[in-house]
C-alpha positions in Angstrom: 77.9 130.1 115.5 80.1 129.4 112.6 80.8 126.7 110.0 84.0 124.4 109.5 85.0 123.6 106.2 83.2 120.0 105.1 82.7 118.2 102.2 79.6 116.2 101.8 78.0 113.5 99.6 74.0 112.2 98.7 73.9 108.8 101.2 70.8 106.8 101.1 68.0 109.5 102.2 70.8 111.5 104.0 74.0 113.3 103.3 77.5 112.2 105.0 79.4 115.3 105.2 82.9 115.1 106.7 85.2 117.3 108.2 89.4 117.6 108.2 89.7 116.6 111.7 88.2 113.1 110.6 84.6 113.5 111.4 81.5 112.2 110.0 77.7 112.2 110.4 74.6 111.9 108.1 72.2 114.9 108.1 69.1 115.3 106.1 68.9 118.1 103.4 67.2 120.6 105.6 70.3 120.0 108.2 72.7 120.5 105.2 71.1 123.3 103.7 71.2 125.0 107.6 75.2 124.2 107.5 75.8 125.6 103.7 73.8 128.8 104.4 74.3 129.6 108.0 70.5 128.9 109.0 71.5 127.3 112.5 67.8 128.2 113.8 66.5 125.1 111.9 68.9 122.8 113.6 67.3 120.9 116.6 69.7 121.6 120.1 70.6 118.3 119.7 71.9 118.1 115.8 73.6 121.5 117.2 75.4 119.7 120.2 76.2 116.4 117.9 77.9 118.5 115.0 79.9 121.0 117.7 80.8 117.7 119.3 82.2 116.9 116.1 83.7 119.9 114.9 81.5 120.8 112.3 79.7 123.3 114.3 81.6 126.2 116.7 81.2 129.3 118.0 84.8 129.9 119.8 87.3 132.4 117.9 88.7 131.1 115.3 92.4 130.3 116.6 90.3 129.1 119.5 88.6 126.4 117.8 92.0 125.3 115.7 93.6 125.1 119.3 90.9 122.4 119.7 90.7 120.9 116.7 94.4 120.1 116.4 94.2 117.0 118.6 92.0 115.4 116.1 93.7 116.6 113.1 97.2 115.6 114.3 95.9 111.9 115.0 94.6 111.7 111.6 98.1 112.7 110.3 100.1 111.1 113.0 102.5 109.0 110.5 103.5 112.6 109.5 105.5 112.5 112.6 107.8 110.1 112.0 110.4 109.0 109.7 110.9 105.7 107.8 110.0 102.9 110.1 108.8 100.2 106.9 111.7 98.7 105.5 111.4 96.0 102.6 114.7 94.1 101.9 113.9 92.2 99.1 116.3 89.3 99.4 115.4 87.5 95.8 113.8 87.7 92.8 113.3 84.2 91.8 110.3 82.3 92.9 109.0 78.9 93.1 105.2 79.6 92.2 103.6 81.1 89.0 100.7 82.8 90.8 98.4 84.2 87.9 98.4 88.2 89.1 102.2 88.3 89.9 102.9 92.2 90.4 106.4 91.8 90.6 107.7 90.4 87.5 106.7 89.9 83.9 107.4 87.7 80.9 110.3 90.0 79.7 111.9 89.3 83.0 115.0 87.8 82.4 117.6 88.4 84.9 117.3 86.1 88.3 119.7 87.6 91.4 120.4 86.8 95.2 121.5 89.4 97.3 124.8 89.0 99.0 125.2 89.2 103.0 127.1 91.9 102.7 124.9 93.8 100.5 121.9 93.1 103.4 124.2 94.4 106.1 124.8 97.7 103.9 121.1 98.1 104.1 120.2 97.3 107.6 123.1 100.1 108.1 121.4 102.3 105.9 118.2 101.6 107.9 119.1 102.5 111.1 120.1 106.0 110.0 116.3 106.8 110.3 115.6 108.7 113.4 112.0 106.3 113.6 112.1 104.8 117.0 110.6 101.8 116.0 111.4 100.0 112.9 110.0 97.4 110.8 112.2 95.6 108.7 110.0 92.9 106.5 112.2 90.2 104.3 110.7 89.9 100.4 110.9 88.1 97.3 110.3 86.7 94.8 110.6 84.1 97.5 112.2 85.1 100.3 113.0 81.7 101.6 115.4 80.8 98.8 117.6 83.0 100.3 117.3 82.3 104.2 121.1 81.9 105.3 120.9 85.7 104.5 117.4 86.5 106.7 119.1 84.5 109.3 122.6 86.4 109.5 120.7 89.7 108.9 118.3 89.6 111.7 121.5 87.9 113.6 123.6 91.3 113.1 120.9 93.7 113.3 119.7 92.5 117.0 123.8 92.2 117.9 124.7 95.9 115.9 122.0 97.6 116.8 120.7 97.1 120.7 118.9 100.7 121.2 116.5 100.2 118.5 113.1 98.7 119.0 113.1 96.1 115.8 110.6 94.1 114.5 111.2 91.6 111.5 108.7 89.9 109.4 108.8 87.6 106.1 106.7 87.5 103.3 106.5 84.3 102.5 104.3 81.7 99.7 105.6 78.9 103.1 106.5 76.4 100.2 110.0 76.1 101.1 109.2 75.8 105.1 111.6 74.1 107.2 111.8 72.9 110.8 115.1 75.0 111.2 112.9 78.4 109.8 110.4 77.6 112.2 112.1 77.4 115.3 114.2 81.0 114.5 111.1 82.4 113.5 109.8 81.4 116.8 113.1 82.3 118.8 113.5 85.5 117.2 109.9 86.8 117.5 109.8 87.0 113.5 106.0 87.5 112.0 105.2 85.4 108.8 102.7 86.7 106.2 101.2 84.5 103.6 98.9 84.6 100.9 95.4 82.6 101.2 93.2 83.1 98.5 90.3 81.7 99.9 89.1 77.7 99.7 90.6 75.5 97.6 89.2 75.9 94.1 89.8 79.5 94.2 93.0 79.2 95.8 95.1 76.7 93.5 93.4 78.6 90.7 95.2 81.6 91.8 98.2 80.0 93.1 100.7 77.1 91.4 103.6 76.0 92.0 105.8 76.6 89.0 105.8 73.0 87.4 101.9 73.8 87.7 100.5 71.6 90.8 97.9 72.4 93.4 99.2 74.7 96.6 96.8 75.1 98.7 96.8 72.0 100.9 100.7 72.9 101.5 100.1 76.4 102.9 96.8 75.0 104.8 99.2 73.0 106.7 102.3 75.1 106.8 99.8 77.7 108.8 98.7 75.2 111.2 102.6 74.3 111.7 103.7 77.6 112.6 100.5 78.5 114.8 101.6 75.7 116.4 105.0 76.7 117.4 103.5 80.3 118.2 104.7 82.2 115.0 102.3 85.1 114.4 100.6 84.3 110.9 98.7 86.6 109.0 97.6 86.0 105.6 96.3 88.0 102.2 93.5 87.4 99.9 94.5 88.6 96.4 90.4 88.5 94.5 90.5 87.5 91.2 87.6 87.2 88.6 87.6 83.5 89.9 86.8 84.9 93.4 83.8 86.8 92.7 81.2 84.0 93.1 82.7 82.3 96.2 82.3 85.2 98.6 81.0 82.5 102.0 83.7 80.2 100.4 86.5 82.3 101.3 85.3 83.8 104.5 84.7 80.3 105.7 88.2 79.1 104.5 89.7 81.4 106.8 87.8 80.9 109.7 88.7 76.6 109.0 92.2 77.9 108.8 91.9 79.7 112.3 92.9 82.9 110.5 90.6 85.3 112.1 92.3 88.5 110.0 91.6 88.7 106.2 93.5 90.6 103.9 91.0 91.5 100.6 93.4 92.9 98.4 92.2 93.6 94.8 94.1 93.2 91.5 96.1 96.1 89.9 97.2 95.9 86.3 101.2 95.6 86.4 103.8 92.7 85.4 102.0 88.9 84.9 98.4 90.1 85.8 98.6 93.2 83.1 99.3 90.3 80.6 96.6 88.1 81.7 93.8 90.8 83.0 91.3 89.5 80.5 91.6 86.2 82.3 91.7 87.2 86.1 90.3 91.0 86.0 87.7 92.8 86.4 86.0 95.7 86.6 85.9 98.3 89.8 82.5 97.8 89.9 82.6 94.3 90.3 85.3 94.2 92.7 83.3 96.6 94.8 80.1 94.3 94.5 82.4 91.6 95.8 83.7 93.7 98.5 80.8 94.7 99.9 79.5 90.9 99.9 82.3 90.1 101.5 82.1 92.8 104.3 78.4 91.8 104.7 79.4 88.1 105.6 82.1 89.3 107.8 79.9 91.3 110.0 77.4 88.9 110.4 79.7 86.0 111.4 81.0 88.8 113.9 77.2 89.4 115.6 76.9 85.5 115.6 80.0 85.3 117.8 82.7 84.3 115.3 85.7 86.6 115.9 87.1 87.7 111.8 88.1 91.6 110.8 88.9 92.4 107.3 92.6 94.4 107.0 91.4 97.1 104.6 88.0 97.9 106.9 90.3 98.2 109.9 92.7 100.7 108.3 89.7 103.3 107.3 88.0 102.5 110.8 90.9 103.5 112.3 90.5 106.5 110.8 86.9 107.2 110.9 86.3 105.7 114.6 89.3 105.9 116.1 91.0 109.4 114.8 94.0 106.9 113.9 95.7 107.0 111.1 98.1 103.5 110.0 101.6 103.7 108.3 99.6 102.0 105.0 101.2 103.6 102.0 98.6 104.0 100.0 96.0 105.4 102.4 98.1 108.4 103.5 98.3 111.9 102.3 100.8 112.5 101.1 101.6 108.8 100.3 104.2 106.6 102.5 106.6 106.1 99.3 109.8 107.0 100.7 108.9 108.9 103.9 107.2 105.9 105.4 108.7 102.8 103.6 111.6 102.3 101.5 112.3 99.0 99.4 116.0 97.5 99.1 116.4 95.2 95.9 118.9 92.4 96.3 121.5 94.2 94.2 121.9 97.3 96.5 119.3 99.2 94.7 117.0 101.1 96.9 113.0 102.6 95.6 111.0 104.3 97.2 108.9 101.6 98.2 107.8 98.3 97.2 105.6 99.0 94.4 108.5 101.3 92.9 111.0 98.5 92.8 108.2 96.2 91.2 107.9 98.9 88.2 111.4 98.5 88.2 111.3 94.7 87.2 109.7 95.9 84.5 111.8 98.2 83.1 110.8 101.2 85.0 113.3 102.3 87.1 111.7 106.2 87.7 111.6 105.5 91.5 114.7 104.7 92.1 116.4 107.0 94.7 120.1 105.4 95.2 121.6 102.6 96.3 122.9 101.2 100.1 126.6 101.4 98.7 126.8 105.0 97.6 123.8 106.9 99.5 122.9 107.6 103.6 119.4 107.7 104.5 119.5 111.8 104.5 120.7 111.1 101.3 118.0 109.1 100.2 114.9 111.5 101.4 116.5 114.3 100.0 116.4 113.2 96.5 114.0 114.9 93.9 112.2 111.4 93.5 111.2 111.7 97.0 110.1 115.1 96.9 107.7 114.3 93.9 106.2 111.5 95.1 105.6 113.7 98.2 103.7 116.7 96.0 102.1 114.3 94.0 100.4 112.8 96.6 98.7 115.0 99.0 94.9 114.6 98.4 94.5 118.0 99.7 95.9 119.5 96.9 94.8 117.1 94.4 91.9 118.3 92.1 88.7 116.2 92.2 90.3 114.4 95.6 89.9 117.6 97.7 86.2 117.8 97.3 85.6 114.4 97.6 83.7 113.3 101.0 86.1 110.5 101.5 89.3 112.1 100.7 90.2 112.3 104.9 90.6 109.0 104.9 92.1 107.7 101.8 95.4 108.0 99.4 96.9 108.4 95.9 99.6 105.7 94.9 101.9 108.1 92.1 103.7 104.9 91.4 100.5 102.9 90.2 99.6 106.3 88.9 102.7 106.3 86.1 102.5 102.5 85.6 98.7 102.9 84.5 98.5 106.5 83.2 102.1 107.7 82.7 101.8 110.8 85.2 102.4 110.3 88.8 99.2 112.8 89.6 96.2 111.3 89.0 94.6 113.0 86.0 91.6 110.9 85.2 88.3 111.0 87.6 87.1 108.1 89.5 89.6 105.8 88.0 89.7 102.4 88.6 91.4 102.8 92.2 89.3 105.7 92.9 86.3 103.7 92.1 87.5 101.0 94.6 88.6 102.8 97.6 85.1 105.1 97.2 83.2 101.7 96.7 85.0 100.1 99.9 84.2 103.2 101.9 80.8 103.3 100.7 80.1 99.9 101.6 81.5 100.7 105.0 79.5 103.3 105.6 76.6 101.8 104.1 76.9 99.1 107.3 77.3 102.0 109.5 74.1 103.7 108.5 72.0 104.2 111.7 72.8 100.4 112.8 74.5 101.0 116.3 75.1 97.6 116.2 77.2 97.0 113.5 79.1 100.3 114.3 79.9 98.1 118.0 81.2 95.5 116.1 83.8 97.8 113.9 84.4 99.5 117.3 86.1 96.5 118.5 87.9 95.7 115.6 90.0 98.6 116.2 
């Protein structure tokens, strides 16, 4: 009997030790000392046939067992398999709404552009030079509504051009600017709208104003209702700011008045308007995690009472640790889905290597910019050394300090978030504040998890 390579952590009175193929299971220290030193004669026969069962334990040759193995490990790395499929056009940069945490732009931020039909058509031409099979071409802003003539004839020449390709559209959208006419080709088209819901009222108009400073949340209450009405698909984010922290049941509750039965809980990271105003609206990793895990909490138990709500983040790592599945979410990959699994197209031709790269770029950071639609192919475009960097610079398995974490099988490094905060795209300081948050989201999932068959039924079926 032999020993695969695992990495293991102090849980509660246990261990969690995982494995490369995406296994997990909580042994006590006796079990992990019989592991680390080879003394299988102190496991019971049925640890034995729970760890072989989950590749932590073999006794085949070795090129035997890999044979076996590589199911698992291949569905933990499945996006590696395919090119491009994620592409963000983003169609403005202007915006009717002053949310307090804008990403995107800062004060410095000057320059206010459209982009031109033709410069869209360039793009969606540049897109369908990936060999992906199915794509995923998702309209941004600023406000991506201000410019809809231009979703409208985009989507319009892509299905026309461009027949043999399975394509899906979506549009990220605050729903301010909402019309009858956007509804009904949203509807017609089969076009997905994503919104941001910050949770009740008082949290969310804190969050969330329109630019002359009024309340928003009563418009986007009913601009959800409108399109679930005329069967849009309507999925909406939860951006947590300090003013979220206390109103955990608040939020949950908003989105289960709302009929939203997905919620997004995204947390804050320091760039463009909330880097100016993080002493107003930030936080701590620590805290965020507390909230997290509060929120998780509540989730579950409206779950086990009957109420139907997943949380987006929980269903990305589940997928992963239940399921052996492995989402095209950018910064939960190794290496990371910059480039290779999404690619973002600013409205002046301009192309980053994904979304986050072109909002460093508002800033005055242009270091992830790989061409633009009028002078570069796709080929063109993953070839450059930007892509290759962010590629190096983002496998965890090479990473120090991420290699020998417990969790690193099913989480990610963002380089670009990496050189905003730290100026170097690897990740040089330990448990930094995204480290902290992923480990504290995974430890509160995990924490759930902990002997309680139940609650591991209920993240069974949201996956």
């Amino acid at each position: 009997m032999k020993t695969n390579y695992f990495n293991f952590k102090k849980f509660k009175d246990k261990y969690l030790i995982t494995n490369e193929e995406g296994y997990f299971a909580f042994v006590n220290e006796i079990q992990l000392q019989a592991l680390i030193y080879g003394n299988f004669m102190q496991l019971a026969p049925k640890a034995v046939n729970i760890l072989k069962d989950r590749y932590f334990l073999y006794e085949d040759e070795d090129e035997v067992f890999a044979q076996r193995a590589i199911k698992d490990y291949r569905g933990n790395k499945s996006y590696l398999f395919s090119a491009t499929s994620l592409h963000i056009i983003v169609l403005t940069n202007s915006c009717n709404m002053a949310c307090v945490y804008c990403q995107a732009q800062d004060s410095a931020q000057k320059k206010r552009g459209r982009m031109e039909l033709v410069t869209a058509k360039k793009a969606i031409d540049v897109i369908m030079q990936s060999p992906a099979k199915d794509i995923c071409i998702e309209f941004q802003g600023g406000e991506p509504l201000i410019n809809f003539s231009v979703i409208k004839q985009s989507v319009e020449y892509a299905e026309e051009k461009y027949t043999d390709r399975n394509i899906n559209f979506s549009v990220v959208t605050n729903t301010l600017l909402l019309t009858e006419e956007m509804i009904d080709f949203f509807s017609s088209h089969k076009i997905s709208v994503s919104t941001s819901l910050d949770g009740d009222r008082i949290v969310h108009n804190m969050n969330r104003k329109k630019m002359e400073g009024s309340d928003t949340y009563d418009d986007v209450v009913h601009n959800i209702e409108k399109l679930k009405k005329a069967g849009v698909g309507i999925g909406a984010i939860q951006t947590t700011t300090k003013y979220s922290l206390s109103r955990v049941n608040e939020i949950v509750r908003a989105y289960l008045q709302v009929g939203l039965d997905f919620l997004f809980i995204r947390p804050l990271t320091s760039l463009g308007y909330a880097k100016a105003h993080w002493n107003d609206i930030g936080y701590t990793a620590e805290e965020f995690v507390e909230f997290y895990k509060s929120a998780l909490q509540t989730i579950v138990e409206y779950n086990c009472s009957g109420k139907k709500i997943v949380e987006g983040h929980a269903v990305i790592f589940l997928r992963k640790i239940l399921g052996h599945l492995s989402d095209n979410y950018m910064e939960l990959r190794s290496p990371c889905g910059a480039g290779v699994g999404q690619l973002a197209y600013y409205y002046d031709g301009n192309v980053y290597t994904c979304d986050e790269g072109r909002m460093i770029a508002e800033m005055g950071n242009k270091s992830f910019l790989l061409g633009n639609v009028y002078r570069n192919t796709y080929d063109e475009l993953m070839d450059s050394d930007v892509c290759q960097i962010i590629c190096q610079s983002s496998v965890l398995e090479s990473l120090p300090m991420c290699c020998d974490c417990v969790y690193h099988v099913y989480c990610g490094a963002c380089p670009v978030i990496n050189l905003a905060m730290a100026d170097n795209v690897y990740q040089h300081e330990a448990n930094g504040y995204k480290c902290k948050i992923y480990k504290g989201m995974l430890d509160s999932i995990f924490e759930l998890m902990y002997e309680n068959k139940e609650i591991v039924e209920v993240f069974k079926s949201w996956i």
